[in-house]
C-alpha positions as CSV (number, residue, x, y, z in Angstrom):
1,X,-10.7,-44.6,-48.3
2,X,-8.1,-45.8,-50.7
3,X,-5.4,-44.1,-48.6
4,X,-6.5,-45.4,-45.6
5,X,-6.4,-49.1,-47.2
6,X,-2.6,-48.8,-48.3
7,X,-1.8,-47.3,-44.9
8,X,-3.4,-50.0,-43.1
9,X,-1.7,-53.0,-45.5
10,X,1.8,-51.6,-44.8
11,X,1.2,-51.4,-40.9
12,X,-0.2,-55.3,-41.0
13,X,3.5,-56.1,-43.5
14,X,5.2,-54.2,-40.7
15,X,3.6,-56.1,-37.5
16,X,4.1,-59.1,-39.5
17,X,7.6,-58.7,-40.2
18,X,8.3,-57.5,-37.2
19,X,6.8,-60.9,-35.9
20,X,9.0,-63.2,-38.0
21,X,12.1,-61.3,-36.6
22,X,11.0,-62.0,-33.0
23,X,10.2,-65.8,-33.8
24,X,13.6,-66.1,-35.7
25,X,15.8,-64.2,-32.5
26,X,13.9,-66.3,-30.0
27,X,14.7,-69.8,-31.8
28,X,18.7,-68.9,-31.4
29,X,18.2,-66.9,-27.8
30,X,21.7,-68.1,-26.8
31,X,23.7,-67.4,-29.6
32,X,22.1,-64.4,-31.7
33,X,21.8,-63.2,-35.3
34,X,24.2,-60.8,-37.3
35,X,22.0,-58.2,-39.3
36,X,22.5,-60.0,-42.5
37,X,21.5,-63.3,-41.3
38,X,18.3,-62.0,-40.7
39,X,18.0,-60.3,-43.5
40,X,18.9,-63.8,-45.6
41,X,16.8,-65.6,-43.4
42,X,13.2,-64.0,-43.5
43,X,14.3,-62.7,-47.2
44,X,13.9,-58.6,-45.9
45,X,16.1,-56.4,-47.4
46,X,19.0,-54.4,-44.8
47,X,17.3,-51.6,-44.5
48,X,13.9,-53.0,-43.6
49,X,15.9,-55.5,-41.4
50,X,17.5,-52.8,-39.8
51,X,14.7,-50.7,-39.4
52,X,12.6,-53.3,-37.9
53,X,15.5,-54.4,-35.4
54,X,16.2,-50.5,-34.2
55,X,11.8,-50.1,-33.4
56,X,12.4,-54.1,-31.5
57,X,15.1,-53.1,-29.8
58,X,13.7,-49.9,-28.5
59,X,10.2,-51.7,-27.4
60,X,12.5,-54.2,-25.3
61,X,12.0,-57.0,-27.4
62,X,15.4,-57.4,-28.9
63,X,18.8,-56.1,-28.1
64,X,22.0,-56.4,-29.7
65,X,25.4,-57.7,-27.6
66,X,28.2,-54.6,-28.2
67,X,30.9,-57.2,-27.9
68,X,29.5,-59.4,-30.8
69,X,26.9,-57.2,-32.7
70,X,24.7,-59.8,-32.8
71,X,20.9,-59.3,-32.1
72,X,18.9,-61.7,-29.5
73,X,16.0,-61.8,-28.3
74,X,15.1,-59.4,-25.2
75,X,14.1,-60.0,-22.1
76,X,11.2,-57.6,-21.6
77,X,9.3,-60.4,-23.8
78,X,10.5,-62.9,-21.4
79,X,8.4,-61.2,-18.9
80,X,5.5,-60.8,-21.1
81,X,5.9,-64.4,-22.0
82,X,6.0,-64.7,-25.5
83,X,9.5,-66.1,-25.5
84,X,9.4,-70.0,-26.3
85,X,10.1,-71.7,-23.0
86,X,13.0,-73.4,-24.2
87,X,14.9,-70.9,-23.1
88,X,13.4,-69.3,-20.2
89,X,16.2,-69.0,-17.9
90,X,13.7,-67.8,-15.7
91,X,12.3,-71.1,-15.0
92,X,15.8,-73.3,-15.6
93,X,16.8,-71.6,-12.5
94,X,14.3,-70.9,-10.4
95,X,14.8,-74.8,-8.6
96,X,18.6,-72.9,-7.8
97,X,16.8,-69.7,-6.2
98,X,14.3,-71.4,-4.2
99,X,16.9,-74.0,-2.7
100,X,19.7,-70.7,-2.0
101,X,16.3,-68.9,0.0
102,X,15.6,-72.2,1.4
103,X,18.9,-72.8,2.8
104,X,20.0,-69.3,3.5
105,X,16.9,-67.3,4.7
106,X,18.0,-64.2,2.2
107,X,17.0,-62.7,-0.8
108,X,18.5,-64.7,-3.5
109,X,18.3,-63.1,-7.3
110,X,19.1,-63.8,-10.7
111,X,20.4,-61.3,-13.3
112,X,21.7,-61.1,-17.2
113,X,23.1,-58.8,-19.1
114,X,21.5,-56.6,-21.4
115,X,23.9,-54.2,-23.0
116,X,25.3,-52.4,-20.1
117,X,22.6,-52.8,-18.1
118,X,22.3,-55.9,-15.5
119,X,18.8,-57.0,-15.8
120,X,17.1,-58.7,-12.7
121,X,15.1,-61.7,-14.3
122,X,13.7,-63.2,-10.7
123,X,13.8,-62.7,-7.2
124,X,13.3,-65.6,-4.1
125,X,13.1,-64.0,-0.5
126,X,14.0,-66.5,2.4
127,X,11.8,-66.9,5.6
128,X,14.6,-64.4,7.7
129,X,12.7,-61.8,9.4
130,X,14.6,-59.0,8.5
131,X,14.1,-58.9,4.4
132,X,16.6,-57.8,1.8
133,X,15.0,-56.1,-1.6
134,X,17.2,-53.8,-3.1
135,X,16.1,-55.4,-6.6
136,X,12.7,-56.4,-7.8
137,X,11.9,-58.4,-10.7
138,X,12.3,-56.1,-13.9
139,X,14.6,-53.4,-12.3
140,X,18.1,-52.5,-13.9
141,X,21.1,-51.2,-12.8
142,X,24.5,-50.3,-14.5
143,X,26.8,-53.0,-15.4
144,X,28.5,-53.5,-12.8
145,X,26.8,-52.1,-9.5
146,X,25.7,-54.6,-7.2
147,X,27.0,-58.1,-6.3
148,X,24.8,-60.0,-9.4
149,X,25.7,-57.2,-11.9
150,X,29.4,-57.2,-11.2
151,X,29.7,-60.9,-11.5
152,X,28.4,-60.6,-14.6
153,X,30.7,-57.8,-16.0
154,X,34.1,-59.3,-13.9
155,X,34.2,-62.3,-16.0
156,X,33.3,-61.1,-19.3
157,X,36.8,-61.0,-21.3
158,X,39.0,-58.0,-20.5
159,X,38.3,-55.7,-23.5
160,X,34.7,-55.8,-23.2
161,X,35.4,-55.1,-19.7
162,X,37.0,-51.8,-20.3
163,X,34.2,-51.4,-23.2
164,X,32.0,-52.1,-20.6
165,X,33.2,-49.8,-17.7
166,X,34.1,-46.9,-20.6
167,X,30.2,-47.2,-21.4
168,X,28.5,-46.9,-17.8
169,X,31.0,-43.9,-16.7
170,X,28.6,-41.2,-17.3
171,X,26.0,-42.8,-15.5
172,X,28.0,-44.0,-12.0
173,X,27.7,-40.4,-10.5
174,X,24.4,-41.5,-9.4
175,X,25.8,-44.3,-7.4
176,X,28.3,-42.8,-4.8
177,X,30.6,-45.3,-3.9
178,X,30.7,-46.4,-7.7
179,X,33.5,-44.7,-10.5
180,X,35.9,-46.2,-13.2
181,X,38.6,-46.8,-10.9
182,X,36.8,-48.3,-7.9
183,X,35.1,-50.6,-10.7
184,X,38.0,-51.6,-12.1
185,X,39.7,-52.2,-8.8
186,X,36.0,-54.2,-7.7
187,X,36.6,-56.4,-11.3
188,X,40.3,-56.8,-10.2
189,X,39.0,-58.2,-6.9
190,X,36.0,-60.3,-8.1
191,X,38.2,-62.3,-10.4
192,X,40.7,-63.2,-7.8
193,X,38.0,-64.3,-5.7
194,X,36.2,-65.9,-7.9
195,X,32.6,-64.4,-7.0
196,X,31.8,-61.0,-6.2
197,X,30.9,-58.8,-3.1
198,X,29.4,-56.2,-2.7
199,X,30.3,-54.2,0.8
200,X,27.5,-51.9,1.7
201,X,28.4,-50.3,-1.2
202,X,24.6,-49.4,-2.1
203,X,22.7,-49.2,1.1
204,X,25.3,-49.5,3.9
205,X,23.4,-52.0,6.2
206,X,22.9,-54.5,3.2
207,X,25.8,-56.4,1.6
208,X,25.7,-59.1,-0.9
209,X,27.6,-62.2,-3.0
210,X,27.4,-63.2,-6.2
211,X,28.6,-65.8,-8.4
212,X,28.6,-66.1,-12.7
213,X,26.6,-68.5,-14.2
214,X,28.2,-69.5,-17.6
215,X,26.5,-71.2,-21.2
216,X,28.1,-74.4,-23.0
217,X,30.4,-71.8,-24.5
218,X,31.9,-70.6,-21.4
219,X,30.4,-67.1,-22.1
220,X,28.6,-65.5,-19.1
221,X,25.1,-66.1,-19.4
222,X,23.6,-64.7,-15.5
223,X,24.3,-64.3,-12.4
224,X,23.2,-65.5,-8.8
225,X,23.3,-63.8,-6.1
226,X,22.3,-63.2,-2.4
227,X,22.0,-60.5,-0.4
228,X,21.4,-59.9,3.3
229,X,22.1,-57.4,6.4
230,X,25.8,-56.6,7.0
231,X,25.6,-58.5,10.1
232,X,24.3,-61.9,8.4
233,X,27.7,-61.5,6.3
234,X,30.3,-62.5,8.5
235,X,33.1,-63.9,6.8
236,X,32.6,-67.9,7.9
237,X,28.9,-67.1,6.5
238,X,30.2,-65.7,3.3
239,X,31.9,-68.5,2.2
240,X,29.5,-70.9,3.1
241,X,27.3,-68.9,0.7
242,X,29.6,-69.3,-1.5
243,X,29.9,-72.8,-1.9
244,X,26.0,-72.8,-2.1
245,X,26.2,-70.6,-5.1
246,X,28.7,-72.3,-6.5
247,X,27.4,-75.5,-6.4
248,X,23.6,-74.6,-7.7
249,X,25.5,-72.2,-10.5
250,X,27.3,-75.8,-11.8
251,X,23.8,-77.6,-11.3
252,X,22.3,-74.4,-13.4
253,X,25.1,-74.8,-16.1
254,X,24.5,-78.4,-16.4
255,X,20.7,-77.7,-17.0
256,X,21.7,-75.1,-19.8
257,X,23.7,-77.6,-21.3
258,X,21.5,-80.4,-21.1
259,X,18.8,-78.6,-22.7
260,X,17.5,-79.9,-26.4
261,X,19.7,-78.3,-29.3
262,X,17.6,-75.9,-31.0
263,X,17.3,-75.8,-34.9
264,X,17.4,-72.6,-37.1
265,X,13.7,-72.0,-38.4
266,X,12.8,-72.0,-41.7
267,X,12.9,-68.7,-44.0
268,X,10.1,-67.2,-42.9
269,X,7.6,-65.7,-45.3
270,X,5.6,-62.8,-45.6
């Protein structure tokens, strides 16, 4: 019984720690936590910091940036809803998505970046009879494939670009029209452009634009995009999507940057 009684403290220390790491990522979501800030901050030591961060991060709860190595919050407990809603960009954008489904009649979506994946965060389908959903809400793809997720990697800065396009290789064989070089040439393209297209390039009849959503820092913080059949993508149409998504990406930005500055918690105690 003894045995059982130590085992079943250190599991409750462990769900509780683990607890004071998640409230401690989610009160800086934008701007993230280097290892031994948390460690100072809830008084763990690096080990047990680390430890706790690797068994968050493989739940889906936290995840940490390659191009800064800090760790944030993740977005599967978005989902679940245990985030604080301060920073639900979820429902900061969803006015955006349901004016672009409104105005267009297509499937309008929103996506982040997770590590090299592009994360789909919300989806608004528009009143056109012919739907549109080569993403659900949840559903990932490589950073990179797809109109949303190569907006998000085109206008990341160029060496976590070719960090970013070095990382995905092995996993673009399952996406045909998708390599290094043709995403290098699509990042090439997208930044000239200033928004991205995607060409059939997934399921041939289906094409779609997207445009980068950017934080107070100017760091890429989501994407917008809409997608529709090839024949509702004329090129008048597709910049007159454009300028739709570029205007509700400003209004999005402004609403990021309006929103209250959040404090550092306390040390949290165990």
């Amino acid at each position: 019984m003894k045995g059982r009684s130590v085992e079943g403290d250190s599991t409750v220390k462990s769900v509780t720690r683990a607890a004071a790491i998640i409230k401690l990522l989610a009160g800086e979501a934008m701007d993230g936590w280097r290892l031994s800030d948390v460690a100072r901050a809830t008084g763990f030591g690096k080990t047990t910091t680390h430890r706790l961060l690797t068994a968050l991060a493989e739940a889906g709860f936290a995840y940490q940036s390659p191009d800064t190595r800090r760790y944030h919050i993740g977005y599967e407990i978005v989902r679940l809803g245990y985030l604080a809603t301060r920073y639900d960009i979820v429902d900061v954008a969803r006015p955006s998505l349901l004016h672009l489904a409104r105005e267009t009649g297509d499937t309008v979506f929103i996506s982040v970046r997770e590590g090299l994946d592009a994360l789909c965060l919300d989806r608004q389908i528009g009143d056109y009879p012919i739907k549109t959903l080569t993403l659900d809400t949840g559903d990932r793809r490589p950073l990179g494939v797809g109109a949303g997720s190569l907006a998000l990697l085109s206008f990341l800065p160029q060496d976590e670009i070719a960090e970013a396009i070095a990382g995905v290789a092995p996993r673009l064989a399952d996406y045909k029209r998708f390599g290094p070089d043709e995403l290098r040439a699509l990042v090439d393209e997208t930044r000239n452009r200033g928004y991205s297209f995607n060409d059939g390039r997934i399921v041939t009849a289906m094409c779609a634009v997207g445009i980068p959503v950017f934080d107070p820092r100017d760091r890429v913080v989501a994407s917008i995009s809409i997608a529709a059949i090839r024949e509702r993508m004329e090129p008048d149409r597709v910049r007159w999507m454009v300028s739709l998504l570029k205007a509700e990406a400003e209004k999005l930005q402004a609403r990021l940057s309006d929103m209250t500055t959040r404090t550092r918690p306390e040390k949290a105690t165990v």
